[in-house]
C-alpha positions in Angstrom: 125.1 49.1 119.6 121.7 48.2 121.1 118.6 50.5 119.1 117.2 53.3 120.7 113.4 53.0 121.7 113.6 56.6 122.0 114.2 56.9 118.6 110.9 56.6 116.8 109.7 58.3 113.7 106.6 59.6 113.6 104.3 59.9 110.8 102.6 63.2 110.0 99.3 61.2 109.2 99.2 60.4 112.4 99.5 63.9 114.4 96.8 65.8 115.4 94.9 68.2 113.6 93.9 71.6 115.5 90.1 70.7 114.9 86.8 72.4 115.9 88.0 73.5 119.2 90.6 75.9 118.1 88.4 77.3 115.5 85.4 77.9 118.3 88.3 80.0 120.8 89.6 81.5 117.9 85.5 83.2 116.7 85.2 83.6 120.9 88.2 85.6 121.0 87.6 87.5 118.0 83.7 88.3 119.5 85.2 89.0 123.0 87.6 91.5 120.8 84.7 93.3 119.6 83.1 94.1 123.0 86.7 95.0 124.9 87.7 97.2 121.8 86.6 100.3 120.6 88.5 99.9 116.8 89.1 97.3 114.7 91.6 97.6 111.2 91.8 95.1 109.1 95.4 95.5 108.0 97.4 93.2 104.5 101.2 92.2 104.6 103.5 90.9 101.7 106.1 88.5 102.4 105.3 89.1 106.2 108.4 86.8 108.3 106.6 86.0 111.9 109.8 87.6 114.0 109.2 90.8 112.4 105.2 90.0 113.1 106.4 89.4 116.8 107.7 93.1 116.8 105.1 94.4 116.0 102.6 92.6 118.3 105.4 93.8 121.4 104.8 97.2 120.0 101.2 97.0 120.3 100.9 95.1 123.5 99.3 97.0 126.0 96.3 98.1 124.4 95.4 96.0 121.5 95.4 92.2 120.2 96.2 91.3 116.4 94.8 88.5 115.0 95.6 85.7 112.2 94.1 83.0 110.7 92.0 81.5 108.3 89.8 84.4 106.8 86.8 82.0 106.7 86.9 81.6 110.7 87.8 85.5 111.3 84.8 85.9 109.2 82.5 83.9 111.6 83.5 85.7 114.5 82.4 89.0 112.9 79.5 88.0 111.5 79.1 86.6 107.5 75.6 88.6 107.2 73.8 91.4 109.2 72.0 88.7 110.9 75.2 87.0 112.1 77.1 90.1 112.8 77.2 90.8 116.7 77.5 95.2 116.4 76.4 96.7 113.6 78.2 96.9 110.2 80.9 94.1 111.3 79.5 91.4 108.5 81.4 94.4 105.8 84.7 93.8 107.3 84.1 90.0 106.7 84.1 90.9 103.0 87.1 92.7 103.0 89.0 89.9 104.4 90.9 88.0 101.0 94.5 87.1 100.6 97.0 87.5 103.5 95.5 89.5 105.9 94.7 90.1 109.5 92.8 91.9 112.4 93.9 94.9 114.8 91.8 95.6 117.8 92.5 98.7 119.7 91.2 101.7 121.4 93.9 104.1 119.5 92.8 106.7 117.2 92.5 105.9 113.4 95.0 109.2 112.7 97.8 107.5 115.9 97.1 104.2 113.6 97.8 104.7 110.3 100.5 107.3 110.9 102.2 104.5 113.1 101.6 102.0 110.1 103.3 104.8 107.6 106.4 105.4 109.5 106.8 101.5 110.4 109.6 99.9 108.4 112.0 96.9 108.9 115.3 96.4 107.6 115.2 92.7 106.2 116.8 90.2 103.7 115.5 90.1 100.4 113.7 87.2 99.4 113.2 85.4 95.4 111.5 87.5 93.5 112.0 91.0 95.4 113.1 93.4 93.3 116.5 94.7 94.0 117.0 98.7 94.9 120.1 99.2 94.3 122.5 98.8 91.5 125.9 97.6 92.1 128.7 97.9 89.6 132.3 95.7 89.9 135.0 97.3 88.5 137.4 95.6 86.4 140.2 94.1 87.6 140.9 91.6 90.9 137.7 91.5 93.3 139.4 90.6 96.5 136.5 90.7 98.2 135.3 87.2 96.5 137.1 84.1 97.0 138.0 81.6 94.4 134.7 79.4 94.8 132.7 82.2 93.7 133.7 82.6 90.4 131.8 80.1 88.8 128.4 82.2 90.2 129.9 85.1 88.8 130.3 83.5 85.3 126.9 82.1 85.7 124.9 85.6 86.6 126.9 86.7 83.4 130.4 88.5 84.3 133.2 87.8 82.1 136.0 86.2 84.7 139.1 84.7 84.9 141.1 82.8 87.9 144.9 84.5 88.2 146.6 83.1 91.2 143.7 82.0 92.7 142.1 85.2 92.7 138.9 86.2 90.8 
């Protein structure tokens, strides 16, 4: 069978790289934020997953714009110093701004925000290294509800077992 020219591997070395240009809308945006907007939160997230993310922006839609990225460029759009900074006080939010973290512009109240942050939660799959909440305790006897594969996992997290018929 003939090769494919379509077929061609790509090198990542050779894609490109977002550059200046993205950084420059990113500190416009950020700077035509501050105008439009009357608030701005800076808000942190552990173990974040971007659908979840994508909920929460659909939530927000109407009135407000979040925004991510590098804490370095969010930092230029606010203003690094008090000679930077385009309103007053902005360059302390700049300093606030470590680990994973992002902006909220909005013209909601501070009390509609944070209670709305409070009573926000997510039902989601448990990652390594979350802790577990619950306990669960297998009785003794034939765990139907495991097939036959399983029981060498079972061994190995530390459950004495033994195969009878093909059972666990």
């Amino acid at each position: 069978m003939p090769k494919s020219k379509r077929d061609k591997k790509i090198s990542l070395t050779k894609t490109d790289k977002k550059g200046q240009a993205l950084k420059q809308k990113i500190i416009e945006d950020i700077r035509s934020c501050v105008e439009k907007y009357k608030s701005v939160y800076v808000f942190s997230c552990n173990n974040m997953r971007n659908e979840l993310m994508q909920g929460v922006r659909e939530e927000w839609k109407p009135g407000s714009r979040f925004f991510f990225g590098k804490n370095r460029v969010i930092a230029v759009g606010l203003g690094r110093s008090e000679e930077e900074e385009i309103e007053t006080d902005l360059h302390k939010i700049s300093k606030v701004l470590k680990g994973q973290c992002g902006l909220l512009f909005t013209n909601c109240k501070k009390k509609e925000v944070a209670e709305w942050f409070e009573n926000y939660a997510v039902e989601d799959y448990a990652r390594s290294g979350c802790v577990a909440t619950k306990t669960i305790e297998l009785k003794e006897g034939p765990l139907k509800q495991f097939a036959h594969s399983r029981e060498p996992y079972l061994r190995k997290l530390g459950m004495p077992t033994k195969l009878d018929k093909g059972e666990t």
